[in-house]
Gaussian input, Z-matrix of N, CA and C with variables (Angstrom, degrees):
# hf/3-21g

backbone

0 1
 N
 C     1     B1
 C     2     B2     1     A1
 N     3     B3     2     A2     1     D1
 C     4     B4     3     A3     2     D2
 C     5     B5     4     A4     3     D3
 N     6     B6     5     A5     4     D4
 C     7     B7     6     A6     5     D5
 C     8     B8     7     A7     6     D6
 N     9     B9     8     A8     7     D7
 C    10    B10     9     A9     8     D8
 C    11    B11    10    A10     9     D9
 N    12    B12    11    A11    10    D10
 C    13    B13    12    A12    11    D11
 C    14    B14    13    A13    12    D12
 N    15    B15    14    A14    13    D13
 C    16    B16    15    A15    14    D14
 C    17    B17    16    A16    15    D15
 N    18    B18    17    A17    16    D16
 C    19    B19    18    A18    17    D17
 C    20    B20    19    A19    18    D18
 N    21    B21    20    A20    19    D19
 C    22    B22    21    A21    20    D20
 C    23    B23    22    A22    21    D21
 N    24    B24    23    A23    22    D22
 C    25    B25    24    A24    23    D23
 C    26    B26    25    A25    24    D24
 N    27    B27    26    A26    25    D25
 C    28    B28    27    A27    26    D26
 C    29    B29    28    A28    27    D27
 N    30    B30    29    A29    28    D28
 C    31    B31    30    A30    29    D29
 C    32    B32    31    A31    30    D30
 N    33    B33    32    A32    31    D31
 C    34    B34    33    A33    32    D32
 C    35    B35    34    A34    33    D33
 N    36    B36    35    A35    34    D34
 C    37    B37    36    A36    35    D35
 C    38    B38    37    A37    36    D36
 N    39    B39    38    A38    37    D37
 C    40    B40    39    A39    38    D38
 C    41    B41    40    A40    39    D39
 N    42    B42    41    A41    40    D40
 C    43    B43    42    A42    41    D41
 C    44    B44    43    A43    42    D42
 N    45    B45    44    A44    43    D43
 C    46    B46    45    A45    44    D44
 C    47    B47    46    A46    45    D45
 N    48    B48    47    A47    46    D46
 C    49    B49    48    A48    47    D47
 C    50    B50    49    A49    48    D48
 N    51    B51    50    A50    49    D49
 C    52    B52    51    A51    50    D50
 C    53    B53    52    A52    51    D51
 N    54    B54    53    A53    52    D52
 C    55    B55    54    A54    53    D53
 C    56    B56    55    A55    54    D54
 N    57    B57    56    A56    55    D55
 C    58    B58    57    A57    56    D56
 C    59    B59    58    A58    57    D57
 N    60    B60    59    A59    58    D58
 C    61    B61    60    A60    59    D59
 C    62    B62    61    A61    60    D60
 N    63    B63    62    A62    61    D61
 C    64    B64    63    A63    62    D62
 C    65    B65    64    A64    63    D63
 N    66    B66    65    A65    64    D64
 C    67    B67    66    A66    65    D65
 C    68    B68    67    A67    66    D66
 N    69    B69    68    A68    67    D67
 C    70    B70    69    A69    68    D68
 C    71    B71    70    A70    69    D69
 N    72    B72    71    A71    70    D70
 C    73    B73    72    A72    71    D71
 C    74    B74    73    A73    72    D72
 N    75    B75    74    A74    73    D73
 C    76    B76    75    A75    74    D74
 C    77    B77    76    A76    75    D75
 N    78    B78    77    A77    76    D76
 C    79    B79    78    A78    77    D77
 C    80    B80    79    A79    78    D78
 N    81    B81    80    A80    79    D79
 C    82    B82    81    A81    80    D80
 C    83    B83    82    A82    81    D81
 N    84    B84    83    A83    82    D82
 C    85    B85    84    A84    83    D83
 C    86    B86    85    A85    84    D84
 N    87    B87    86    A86    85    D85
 C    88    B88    87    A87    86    D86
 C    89    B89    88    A88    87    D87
 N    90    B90    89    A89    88    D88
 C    91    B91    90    A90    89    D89
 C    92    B92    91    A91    90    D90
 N    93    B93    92    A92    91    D91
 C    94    B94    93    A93    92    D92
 C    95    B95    94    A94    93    D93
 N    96    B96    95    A95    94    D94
 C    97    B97    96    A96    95    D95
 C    98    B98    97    A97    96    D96
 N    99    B99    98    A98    97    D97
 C   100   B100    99    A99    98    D98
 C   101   B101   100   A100    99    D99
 N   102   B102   101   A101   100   D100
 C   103   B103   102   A102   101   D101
 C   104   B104   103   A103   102   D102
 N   105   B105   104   A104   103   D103
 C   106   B106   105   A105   104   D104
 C   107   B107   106   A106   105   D105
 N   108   B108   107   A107   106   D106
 C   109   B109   108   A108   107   D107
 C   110   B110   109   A109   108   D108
 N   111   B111   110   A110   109   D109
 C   112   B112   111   A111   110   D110
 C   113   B113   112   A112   111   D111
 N   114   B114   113   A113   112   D112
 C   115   B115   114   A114   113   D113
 C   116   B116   115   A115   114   D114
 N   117   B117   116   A116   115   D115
 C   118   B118   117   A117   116   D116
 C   119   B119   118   A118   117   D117
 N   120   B120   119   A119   118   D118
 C   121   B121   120   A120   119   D119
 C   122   B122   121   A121   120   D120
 N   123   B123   122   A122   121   D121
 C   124   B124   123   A123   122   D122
 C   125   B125   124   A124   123   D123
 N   126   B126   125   A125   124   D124
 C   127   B127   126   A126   125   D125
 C   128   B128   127   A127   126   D126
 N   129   B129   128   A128   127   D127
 C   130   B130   129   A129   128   D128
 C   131   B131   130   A130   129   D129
 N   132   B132   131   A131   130   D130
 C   133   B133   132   A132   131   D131
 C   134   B134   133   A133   132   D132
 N   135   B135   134   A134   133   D133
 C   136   B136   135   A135   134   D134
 C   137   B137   136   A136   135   D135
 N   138   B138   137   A137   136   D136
 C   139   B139   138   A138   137   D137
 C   140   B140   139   A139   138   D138
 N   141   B141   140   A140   139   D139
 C   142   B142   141   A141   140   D140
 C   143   B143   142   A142   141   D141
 N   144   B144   143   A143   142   D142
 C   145   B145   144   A144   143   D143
 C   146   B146   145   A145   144   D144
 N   147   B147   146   A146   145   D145
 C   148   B148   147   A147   146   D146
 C   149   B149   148   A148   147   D147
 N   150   B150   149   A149   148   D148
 C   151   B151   150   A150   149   D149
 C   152   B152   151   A151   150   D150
 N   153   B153   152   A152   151   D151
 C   154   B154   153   A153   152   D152
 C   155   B155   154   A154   153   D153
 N   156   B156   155   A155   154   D154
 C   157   B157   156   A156   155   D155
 C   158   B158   157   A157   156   D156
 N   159   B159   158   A158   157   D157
 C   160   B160   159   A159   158   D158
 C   161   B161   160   A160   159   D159
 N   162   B162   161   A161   160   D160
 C   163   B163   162   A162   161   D161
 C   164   B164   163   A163   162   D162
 N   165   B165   164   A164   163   D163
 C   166   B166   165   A165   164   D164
 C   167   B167   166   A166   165   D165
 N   168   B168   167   A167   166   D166
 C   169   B169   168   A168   167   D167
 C   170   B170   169   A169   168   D168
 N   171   B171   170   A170   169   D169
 C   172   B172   171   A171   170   D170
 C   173   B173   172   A172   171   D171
 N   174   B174   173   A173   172   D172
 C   175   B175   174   A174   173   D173
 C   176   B176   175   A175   174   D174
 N   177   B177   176   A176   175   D175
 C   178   B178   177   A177   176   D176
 C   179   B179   178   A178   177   D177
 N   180   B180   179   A179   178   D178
 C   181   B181   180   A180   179   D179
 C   182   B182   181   A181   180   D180
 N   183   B183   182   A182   181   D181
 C   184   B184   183   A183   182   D182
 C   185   B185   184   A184   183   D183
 N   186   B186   185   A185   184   D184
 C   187   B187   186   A186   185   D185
 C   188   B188   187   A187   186   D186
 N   189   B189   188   A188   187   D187
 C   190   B190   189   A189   188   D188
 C   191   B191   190   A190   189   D189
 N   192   B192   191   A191   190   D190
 C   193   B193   192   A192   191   D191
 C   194   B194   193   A193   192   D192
 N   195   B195   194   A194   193   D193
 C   196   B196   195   A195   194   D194
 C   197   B197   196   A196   195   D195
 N   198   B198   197   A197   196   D196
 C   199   B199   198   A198   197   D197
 C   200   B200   199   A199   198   D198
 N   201   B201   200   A200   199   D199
 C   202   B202   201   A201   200   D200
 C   203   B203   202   A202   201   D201
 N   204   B204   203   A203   202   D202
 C   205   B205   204   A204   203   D203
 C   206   B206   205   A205   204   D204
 N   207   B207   206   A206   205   D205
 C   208   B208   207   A207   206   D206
 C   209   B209   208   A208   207   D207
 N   210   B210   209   A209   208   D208
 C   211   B211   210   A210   209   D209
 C   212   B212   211   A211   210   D210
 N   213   B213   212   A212   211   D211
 C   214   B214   213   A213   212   D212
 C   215   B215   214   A214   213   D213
 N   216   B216   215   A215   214   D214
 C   217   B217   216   A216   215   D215
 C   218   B218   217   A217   216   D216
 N   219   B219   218   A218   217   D217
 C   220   B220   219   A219   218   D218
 C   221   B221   220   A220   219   D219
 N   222   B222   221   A221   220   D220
 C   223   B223   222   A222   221   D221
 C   224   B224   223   A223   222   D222
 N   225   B225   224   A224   223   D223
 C   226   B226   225   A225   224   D224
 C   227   B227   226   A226   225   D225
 N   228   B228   227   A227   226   D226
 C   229   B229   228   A228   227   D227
 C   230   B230   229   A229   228   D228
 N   231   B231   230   A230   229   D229
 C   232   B232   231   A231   230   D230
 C   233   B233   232   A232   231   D231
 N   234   B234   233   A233   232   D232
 C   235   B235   234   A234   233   D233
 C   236   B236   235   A235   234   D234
 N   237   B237   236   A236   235   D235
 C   238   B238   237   A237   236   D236
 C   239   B239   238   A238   237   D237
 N   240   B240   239   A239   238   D238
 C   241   B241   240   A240   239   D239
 C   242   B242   241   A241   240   D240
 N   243   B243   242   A242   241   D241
 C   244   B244   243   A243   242   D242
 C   245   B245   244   A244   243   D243
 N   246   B246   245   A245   244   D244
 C   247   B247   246   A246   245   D245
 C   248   B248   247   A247   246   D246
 N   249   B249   248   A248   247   D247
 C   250   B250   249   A249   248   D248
 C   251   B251   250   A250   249   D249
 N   252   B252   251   A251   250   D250
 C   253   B253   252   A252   251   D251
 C   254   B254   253   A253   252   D252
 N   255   B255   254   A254   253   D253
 C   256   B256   255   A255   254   D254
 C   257   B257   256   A256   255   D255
 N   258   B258   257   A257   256   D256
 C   259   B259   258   A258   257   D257
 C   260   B260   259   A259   258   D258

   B1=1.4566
   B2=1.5235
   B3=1.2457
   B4=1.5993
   B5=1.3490
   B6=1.4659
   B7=1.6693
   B8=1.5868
   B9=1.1664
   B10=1.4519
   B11=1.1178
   B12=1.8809
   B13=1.4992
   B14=1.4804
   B15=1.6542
   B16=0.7846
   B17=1.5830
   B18=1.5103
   B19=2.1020
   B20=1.6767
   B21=1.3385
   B22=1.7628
   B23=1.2869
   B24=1.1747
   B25=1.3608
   B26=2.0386
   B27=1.2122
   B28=1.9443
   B29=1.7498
   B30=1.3517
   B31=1.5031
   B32=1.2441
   B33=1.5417
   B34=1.1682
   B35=1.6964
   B36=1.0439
   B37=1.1610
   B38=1.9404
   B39=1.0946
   B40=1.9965
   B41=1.4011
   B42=1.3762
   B43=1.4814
   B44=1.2738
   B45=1.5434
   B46=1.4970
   B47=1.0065
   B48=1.0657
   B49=1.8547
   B50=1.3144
   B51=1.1696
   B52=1.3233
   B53=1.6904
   B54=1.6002
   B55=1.5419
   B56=1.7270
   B57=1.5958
   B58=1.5256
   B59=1.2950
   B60=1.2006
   B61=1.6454
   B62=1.5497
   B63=1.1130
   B64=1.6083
   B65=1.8434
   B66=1.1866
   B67=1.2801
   B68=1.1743
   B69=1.1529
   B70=1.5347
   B71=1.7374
   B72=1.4252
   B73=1.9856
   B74=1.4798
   B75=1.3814
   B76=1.7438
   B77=2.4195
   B78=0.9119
   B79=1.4537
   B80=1.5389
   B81=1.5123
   B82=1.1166
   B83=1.6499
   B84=1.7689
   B85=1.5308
   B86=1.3662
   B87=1.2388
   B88=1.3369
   B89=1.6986
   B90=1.4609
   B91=1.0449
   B92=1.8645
   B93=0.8660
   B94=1.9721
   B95=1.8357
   B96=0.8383
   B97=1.6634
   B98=1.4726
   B99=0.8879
   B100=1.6699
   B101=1.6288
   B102=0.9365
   B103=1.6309
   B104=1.5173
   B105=1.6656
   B106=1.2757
   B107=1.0486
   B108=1.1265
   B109=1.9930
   B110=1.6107
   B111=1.5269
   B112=1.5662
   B113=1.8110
   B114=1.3690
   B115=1.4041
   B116=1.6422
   B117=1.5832
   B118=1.2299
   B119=2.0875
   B120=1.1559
   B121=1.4756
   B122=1.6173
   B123=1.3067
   B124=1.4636
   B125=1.8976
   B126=1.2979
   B127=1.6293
   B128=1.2331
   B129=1.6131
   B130=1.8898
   B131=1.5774
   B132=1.1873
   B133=1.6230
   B134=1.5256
   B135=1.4641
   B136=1.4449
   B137=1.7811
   B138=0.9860
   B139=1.1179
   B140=1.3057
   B141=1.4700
   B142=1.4538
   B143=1.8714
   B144=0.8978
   B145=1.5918
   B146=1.5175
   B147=1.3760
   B148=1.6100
   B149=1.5726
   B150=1.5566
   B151=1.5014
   B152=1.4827
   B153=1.3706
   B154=1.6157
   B155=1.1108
   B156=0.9488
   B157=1.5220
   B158=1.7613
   B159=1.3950
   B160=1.6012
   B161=1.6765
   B162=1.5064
   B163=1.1800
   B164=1.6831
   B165=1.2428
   B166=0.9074
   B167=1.5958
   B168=1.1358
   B169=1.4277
   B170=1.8889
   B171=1.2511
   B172=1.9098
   B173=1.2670
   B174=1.6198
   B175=1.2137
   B176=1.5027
   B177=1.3997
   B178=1.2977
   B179=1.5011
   B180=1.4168
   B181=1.7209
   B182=1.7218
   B183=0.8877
   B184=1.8856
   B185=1.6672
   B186=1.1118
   B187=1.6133
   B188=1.3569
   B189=1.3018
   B190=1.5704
   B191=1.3223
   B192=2.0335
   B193=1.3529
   B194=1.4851
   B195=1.6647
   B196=1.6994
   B197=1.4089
   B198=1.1746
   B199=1.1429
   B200=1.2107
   B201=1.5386
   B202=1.6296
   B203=1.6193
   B204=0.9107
   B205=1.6389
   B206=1.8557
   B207=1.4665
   B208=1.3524
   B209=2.4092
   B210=0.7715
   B211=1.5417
   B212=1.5369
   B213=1.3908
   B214=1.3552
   B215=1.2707
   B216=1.9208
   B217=1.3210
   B218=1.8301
   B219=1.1218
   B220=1.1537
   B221=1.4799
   B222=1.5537
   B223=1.4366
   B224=1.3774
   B225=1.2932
   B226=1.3300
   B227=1.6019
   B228=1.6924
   B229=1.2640
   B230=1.3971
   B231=1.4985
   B232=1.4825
   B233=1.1868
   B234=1.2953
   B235=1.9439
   B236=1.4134
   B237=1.6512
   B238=1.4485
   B239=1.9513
   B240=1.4520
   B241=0.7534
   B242=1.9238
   B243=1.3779
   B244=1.5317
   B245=1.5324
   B246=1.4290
   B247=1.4941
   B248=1.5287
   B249=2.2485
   B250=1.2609
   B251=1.8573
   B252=1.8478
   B253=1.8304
   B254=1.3565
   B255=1.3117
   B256=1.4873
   B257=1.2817
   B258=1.1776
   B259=1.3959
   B260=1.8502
   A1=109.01
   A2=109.56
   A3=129.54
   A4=116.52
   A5=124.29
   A6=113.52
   A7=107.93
   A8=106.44
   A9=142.01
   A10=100.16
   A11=113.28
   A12=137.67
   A13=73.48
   A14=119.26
   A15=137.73
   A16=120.42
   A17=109.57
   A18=106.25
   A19=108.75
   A20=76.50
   A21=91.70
   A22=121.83
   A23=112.55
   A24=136.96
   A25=95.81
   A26=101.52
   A27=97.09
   A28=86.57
   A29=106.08
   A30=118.96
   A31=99.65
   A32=153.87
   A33=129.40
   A34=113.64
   A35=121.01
   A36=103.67
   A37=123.68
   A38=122.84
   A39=118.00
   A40=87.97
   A41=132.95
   A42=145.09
   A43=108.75
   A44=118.81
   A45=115.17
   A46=116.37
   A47=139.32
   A48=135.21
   A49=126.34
   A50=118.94
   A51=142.24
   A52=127.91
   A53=102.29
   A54=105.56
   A55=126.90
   A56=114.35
   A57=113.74
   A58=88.23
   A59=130.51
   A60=134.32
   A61=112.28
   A62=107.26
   A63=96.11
   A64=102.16
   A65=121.84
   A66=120.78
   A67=135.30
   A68=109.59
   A69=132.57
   A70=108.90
   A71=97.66
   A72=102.02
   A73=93.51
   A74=122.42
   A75=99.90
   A76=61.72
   A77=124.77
   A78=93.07
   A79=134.81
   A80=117.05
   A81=123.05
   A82=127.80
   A83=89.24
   A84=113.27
   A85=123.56
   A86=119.87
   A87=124.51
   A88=120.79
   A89=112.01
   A90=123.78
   A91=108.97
   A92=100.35
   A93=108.31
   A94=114.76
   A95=103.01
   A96=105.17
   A97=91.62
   A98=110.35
   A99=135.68
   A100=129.51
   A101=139.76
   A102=131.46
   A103=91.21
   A104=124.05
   A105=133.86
   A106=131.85
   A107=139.76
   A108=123.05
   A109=80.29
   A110=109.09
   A111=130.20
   A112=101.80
   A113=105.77
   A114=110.18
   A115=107.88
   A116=132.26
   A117=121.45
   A118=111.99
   A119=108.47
   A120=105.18
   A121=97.23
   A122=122.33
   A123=106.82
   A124=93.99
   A125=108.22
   A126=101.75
   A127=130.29
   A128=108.75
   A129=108.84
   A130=83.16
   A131=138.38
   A132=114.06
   A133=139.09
   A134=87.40
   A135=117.57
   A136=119.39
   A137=128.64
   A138=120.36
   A139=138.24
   A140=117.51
   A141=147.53
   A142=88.70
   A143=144.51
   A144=127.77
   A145=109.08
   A146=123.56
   A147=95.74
   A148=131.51
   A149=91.58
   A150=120.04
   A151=105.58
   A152=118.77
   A153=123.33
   A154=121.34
   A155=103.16
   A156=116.14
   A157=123.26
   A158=108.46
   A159=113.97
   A160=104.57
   A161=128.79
   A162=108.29
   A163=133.58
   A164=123.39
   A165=142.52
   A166=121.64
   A167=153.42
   A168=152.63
   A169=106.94
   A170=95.93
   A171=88.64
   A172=123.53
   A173=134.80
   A174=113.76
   A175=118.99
   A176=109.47
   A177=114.38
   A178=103.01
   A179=113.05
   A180=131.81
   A181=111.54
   A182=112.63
   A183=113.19
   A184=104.32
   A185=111.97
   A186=115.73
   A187=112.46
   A188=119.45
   A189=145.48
   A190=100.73
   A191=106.18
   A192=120.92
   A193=116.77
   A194=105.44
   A195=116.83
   A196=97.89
   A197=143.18
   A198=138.46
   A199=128.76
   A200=132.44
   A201=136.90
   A202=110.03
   A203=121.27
   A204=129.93
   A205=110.10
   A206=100.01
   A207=128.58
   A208=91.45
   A209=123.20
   A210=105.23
   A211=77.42
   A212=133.19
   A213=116.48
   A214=140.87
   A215=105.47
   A216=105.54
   A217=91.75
   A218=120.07
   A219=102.26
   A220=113.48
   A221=100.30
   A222=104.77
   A223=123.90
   A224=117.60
   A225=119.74
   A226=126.27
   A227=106.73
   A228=103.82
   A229=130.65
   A230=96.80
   A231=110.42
   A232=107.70
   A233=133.48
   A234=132.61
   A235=100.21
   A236=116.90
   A237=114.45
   A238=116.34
   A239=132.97
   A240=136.11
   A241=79.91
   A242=119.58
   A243=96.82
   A244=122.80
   A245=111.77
   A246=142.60
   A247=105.98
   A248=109.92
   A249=101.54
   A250=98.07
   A251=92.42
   A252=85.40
   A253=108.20
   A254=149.80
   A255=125.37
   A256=117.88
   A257=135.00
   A258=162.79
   A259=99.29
   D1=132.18
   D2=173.50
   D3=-103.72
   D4=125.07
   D5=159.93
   D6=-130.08
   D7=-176.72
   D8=-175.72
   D9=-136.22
   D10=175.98
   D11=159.63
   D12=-140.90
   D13=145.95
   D14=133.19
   D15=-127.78
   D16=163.62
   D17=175.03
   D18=-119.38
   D19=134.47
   D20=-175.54
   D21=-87.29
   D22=115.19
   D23=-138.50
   D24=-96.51
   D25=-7.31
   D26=-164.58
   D27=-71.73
   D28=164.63
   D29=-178.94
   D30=-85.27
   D31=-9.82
   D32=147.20
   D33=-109.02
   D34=9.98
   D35=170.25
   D36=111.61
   D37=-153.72
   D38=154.29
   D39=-76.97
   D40=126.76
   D41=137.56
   D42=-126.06
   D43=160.15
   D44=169.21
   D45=-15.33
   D46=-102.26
   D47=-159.97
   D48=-44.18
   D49=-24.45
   D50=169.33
   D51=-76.72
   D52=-64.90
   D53=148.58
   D54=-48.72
   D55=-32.56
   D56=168.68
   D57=-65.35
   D58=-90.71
   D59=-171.99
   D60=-9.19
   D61=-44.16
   D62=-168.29
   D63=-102.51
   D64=-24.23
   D65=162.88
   D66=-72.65
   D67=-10.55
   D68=175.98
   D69=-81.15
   D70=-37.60
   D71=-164.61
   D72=-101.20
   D73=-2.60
   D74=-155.15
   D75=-111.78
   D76=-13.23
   D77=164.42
   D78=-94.71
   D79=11.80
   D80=169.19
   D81=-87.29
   D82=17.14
   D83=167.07
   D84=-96.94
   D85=159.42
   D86=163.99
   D87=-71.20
   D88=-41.49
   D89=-163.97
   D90=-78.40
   D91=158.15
   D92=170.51
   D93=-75.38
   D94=152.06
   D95=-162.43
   D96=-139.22
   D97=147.05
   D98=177.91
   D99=-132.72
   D100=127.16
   D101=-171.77
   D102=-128.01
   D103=127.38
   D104=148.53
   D105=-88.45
   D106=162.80
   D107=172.93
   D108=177.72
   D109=125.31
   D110=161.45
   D111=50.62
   D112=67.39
   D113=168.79
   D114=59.11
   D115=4.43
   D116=179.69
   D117=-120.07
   D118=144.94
   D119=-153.34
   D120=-124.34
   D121=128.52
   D122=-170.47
   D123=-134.56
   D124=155.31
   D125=159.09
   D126=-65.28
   D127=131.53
   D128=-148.91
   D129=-88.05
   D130=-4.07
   D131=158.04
   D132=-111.63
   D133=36.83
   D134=167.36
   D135=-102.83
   D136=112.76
   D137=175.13
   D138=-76.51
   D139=-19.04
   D140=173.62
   D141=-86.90
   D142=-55.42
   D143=166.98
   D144=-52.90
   D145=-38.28
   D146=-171.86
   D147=-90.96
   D148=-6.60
   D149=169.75
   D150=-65.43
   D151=-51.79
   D152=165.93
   D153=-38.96
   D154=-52.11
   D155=173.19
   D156=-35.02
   D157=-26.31
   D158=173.59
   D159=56.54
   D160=21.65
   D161=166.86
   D162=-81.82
   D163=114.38
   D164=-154.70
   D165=-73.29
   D166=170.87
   D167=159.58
   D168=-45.35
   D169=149.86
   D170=-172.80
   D171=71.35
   D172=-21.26
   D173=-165.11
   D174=-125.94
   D175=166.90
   D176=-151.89
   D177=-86.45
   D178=131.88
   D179=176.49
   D180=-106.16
   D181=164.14
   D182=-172.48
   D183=-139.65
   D184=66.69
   D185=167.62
   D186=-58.62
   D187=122.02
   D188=168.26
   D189=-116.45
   D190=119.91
   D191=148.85
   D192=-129.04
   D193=148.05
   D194=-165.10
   D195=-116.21
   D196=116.23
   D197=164.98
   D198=-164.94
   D199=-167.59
   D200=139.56
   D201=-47.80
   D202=-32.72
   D203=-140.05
   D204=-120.21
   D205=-11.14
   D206=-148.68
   D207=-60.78
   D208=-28.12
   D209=-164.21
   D210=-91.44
   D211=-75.06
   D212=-165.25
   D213=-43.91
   D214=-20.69
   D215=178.69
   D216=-80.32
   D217=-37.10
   D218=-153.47
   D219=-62.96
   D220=-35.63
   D221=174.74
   D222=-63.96
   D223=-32.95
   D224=168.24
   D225=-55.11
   D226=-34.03
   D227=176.80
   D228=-101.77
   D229=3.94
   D230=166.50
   D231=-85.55
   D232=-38.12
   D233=169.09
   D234=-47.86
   D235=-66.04
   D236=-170.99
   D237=-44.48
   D238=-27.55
   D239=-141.79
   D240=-118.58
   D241=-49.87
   D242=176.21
   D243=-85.30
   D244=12.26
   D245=178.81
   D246=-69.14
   D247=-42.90
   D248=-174.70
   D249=101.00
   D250=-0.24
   D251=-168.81
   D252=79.91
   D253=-24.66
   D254=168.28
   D255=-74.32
   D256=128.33
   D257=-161.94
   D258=-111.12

């Protein structure tokens, strides 16, 4: 298992479009994906978990992935997230 913290830089934060965005790419992996924010841990290819999540503009998230696939996804979804989400 690999993680990061990264901070999400979008002006509102994981919201719909954003949580699709990142639930959408972190499932074209093999590996399991995880998103933390304030002691709560949801499946990072769920989008209805990362919306829960309440993470906000500015703040710091901790993506954990375990897998075959595990450095590329991670890297991939840490670009997408300091990208602003454009791919």
């Amino acid at each position: 298992m690999i993680k990061d913290t990264v901070v999400v830089i979008d002006k509102i934060g994981f919201h719909a479009r954003t949580a699709s965005l990142f639930a959408k790419k972190a499932g074209e992996f093999e590996s399991t994906v995880q998103v933390s924010f304030n002691d709560k841990t949801v499946n990072g290819k769920s989008m209805l978990g990362i919306m829960t999540l309440g993470a906000k503009s500015d703040t710091a998230i901790e993506i954990m992935v375990d897998g075959q696939d595990e450095k590329q996804a991670l890297e991939v979804l840490v670009d997408l997230i300091n990208n602003n989400f454009n791919s």
